[in-house]
Backbone as ProteinMPNN parsed JSONL, in Angstrom:
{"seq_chain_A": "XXXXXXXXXXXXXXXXXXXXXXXXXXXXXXXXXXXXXXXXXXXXXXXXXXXXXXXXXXXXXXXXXXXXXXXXXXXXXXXXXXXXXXXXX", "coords_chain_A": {"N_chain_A": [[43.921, -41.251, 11.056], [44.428, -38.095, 8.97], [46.766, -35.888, 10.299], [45.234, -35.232, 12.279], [42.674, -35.13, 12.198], [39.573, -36.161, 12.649], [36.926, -39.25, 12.734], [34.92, -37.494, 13.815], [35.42, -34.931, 13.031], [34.832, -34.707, 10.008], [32.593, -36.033, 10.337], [31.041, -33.69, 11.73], [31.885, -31.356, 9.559], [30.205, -32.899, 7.382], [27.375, -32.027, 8.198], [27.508, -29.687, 8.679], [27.487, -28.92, 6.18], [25.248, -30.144, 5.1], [23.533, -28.621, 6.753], [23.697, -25.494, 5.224], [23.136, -25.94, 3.053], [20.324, -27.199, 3.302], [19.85, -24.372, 3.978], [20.076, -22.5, 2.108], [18.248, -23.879, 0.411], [15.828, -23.286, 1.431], [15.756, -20.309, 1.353], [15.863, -19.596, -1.046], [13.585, -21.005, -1.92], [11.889, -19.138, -0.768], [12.478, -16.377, -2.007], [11.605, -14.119, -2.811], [10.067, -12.797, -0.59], [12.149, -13.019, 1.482], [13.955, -11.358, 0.501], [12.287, -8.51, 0.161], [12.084, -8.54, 2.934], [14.31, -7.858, 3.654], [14.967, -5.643, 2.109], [13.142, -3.885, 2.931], [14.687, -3.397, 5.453], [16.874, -2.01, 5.156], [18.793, -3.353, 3.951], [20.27, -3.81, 1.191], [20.294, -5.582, -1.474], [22.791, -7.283, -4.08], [21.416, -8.555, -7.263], [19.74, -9.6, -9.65], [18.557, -7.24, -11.452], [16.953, -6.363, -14.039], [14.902, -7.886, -13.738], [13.915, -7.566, -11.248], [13.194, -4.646, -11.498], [11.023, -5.062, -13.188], [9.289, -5.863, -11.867], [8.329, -4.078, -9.525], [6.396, -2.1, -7.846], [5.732, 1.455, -8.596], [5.645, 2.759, -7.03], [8.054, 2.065, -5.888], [9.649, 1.709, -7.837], [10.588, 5.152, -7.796], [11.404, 5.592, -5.313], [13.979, 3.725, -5.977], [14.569, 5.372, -7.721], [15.282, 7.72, -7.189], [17.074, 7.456, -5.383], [19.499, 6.063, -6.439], [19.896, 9.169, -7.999], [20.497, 10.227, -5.409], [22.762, 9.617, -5.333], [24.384, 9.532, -7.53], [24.645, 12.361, -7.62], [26.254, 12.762, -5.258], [28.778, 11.149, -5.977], [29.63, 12.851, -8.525], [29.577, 15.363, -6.417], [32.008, 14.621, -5.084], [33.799, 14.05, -7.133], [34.003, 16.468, -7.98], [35.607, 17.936, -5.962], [38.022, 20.055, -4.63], [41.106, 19.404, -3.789], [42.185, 20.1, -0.469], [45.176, 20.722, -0.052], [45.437, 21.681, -2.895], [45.188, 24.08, -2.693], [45.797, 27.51, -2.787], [46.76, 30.281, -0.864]], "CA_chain_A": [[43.534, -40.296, 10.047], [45.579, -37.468, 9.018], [47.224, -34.848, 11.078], [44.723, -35.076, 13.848], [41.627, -34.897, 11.799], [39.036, -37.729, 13.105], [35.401, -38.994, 12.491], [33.989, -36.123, 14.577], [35.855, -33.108, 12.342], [34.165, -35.384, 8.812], [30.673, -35.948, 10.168], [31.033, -31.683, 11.602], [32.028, -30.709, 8.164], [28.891, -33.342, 6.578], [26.482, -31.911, 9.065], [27.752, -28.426, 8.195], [27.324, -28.866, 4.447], [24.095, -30.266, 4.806], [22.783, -27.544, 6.855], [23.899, -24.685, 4.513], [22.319, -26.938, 1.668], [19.096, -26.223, 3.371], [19.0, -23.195, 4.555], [20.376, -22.461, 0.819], [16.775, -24.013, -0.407], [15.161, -22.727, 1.971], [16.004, -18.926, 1.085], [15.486, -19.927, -2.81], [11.752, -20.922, -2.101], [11.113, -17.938, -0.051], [13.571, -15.257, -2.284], [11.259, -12.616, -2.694], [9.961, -12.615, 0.845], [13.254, -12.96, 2.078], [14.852, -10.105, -0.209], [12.016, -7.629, 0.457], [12.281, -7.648, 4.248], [15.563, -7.363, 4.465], [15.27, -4.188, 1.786], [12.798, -2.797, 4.26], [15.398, -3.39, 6.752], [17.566, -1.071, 4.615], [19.947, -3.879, 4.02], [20.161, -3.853, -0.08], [20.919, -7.057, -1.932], [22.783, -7.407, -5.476], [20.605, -9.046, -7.813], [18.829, -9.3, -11.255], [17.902, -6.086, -11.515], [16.025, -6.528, -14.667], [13.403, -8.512, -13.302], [13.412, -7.202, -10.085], [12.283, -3.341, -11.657], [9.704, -5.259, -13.97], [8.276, -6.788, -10.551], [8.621, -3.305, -8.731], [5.675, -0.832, -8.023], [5.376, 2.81, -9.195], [6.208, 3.729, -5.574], [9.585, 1.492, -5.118], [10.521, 2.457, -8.45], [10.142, 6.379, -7.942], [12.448, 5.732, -3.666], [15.016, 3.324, -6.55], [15.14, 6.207, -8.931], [15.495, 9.066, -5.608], [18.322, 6.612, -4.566], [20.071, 6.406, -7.708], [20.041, 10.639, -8.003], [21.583, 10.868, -4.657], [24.339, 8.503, -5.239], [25.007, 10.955, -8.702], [25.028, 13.96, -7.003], [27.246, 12.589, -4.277], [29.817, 11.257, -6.428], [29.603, 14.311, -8.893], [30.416, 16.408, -5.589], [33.463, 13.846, -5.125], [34.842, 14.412, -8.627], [34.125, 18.288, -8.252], [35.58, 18.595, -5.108], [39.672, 20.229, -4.977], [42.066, 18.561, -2.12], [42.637, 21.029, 0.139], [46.79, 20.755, -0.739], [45.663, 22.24, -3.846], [44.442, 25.638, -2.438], [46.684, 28.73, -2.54], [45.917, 31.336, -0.362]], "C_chain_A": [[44.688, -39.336, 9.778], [45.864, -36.694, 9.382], [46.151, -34.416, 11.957], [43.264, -35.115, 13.466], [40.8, -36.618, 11.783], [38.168, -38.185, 12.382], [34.676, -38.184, 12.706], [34.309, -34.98, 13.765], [34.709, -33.972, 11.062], [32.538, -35.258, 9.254], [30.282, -34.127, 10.673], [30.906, -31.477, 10.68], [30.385, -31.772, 7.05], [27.564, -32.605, 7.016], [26.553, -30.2, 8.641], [27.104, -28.038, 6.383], [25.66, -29.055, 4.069], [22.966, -28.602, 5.086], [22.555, -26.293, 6.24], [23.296, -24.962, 3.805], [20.447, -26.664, 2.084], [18.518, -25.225, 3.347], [19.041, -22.386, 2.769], [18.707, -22.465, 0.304], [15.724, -22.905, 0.191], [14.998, -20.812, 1.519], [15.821, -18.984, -0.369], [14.108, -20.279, -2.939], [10.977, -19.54, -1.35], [11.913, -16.434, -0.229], [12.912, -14.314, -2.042], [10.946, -12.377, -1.803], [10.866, -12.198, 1.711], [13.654, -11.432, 1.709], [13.574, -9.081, 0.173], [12.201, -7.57, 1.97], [13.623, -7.627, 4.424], [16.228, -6.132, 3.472], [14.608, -3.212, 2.857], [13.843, -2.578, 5.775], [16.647, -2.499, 6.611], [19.031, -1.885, 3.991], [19.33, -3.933, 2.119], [20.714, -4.887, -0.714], [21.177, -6.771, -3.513], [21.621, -8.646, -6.116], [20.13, -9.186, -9.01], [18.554, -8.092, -11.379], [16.702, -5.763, -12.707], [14.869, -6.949, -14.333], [13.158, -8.201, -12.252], [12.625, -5.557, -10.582], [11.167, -3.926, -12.607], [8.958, -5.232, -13.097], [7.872, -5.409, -9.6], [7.098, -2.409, -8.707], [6.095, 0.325, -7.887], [6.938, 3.019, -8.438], [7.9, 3.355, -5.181], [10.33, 1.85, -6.219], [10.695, 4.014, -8.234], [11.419, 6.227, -6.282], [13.814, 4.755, -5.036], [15.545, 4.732, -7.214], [15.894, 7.68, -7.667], [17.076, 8.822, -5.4], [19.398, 7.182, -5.647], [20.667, 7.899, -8.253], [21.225, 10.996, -6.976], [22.602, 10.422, -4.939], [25.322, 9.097, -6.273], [25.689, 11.803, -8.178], [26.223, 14.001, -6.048], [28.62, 12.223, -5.183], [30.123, 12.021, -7.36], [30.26, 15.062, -7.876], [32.22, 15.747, -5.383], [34.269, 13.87, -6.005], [35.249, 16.062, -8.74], [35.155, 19.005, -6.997], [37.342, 18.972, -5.215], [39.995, 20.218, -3.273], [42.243, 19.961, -1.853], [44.15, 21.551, 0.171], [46.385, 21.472, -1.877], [45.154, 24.168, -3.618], [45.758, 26.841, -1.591], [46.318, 29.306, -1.894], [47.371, 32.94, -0.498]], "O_chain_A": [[45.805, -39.596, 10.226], [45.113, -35.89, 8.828], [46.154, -33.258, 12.374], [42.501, -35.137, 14.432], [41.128, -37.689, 11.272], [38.237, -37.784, 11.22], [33.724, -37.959, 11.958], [33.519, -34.036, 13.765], [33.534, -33.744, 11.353], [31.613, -34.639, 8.728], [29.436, -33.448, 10.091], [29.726, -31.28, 10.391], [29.736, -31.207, 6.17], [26.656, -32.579, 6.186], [25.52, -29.619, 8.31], [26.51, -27.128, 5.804], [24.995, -28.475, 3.211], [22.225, -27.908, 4.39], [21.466, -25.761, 6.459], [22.463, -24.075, 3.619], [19.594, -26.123, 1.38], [17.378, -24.919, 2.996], [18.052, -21.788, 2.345], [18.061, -21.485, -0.069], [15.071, -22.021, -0.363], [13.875, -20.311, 1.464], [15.52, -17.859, -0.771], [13.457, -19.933, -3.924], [9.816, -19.14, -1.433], [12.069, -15.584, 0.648], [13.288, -13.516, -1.184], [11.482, -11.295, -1.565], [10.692, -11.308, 2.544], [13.653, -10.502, 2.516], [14.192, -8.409, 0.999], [12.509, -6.447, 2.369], [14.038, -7.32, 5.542], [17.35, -5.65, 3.629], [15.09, -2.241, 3.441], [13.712, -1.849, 6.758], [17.373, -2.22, 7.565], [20.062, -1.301, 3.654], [18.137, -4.073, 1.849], [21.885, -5.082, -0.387], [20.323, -6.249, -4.23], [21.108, -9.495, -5.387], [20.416, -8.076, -9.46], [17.356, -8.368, -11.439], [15.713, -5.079, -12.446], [13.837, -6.358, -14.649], [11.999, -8.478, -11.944], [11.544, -5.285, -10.058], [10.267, -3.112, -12.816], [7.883, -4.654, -13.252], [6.969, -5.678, -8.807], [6.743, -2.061, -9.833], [6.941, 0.458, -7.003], [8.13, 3.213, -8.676], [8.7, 4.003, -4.507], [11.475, 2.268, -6.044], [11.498, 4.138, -9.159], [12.382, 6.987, -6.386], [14.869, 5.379, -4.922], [16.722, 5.094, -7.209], [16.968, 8.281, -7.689], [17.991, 9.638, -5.292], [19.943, 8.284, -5.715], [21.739, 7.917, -8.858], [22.283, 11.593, -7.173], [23.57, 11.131, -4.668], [26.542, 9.207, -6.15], [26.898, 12.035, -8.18], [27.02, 14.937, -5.971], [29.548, 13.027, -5.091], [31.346, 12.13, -7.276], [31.386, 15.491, -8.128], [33.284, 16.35, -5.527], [35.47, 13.725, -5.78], [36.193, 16.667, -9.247], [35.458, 20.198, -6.971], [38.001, 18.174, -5.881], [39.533, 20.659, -2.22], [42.41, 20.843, -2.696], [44.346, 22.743, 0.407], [47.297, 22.285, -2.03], [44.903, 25.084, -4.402], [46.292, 26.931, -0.485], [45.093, 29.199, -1.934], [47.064, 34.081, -0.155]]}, "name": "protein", "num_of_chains": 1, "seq": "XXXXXXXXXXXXXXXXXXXXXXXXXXXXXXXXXXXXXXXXXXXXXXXXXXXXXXXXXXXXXXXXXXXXXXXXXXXXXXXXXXXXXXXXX"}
């Protein structure tokens, strides 16, 4: 074969491909399940966002919109704030 690479690295790498290929489906039949516990888990996933706030209640929109505010306010303070090099005394 070539440069050291056998049958055993080929059927690894088939065996590899496959398994990703499942777990792949697997996480595509069970998205929204999947994607809400691992928002409750605080871990946040990009996404559709359109169809995910159609799908959303009151309550998750109202902690999205909370979110969204702080993340303003925080980078607002980051634009407002003057480097300490710039301060005369």
């Amino acid at each position: 074969m070539l440069n050291g690479i056998n049958k055993d690295h080929l059927t690894g790498a088939l065996v590899g491909v496959g398994v990703c290929a499942v777990g792949y489906y697997a996480y595509k039949k069970n998205q929204e399940k999947v994607d809400s516990f691992l928002r409750n888990q605080g871990i946040n996933l990009a996404s559709d966002n359109c169809k995910e706030f159609v799908s959303m209640s009151l309550e998750e929109l109202m902690e999205t919109k909370e979110t969204l505010e702080d993340l303003i306010a925080e980078k607002e303070m980051l634009l407002n704030e003057v480097p300490k090099e710039a301060c005369v005394e």
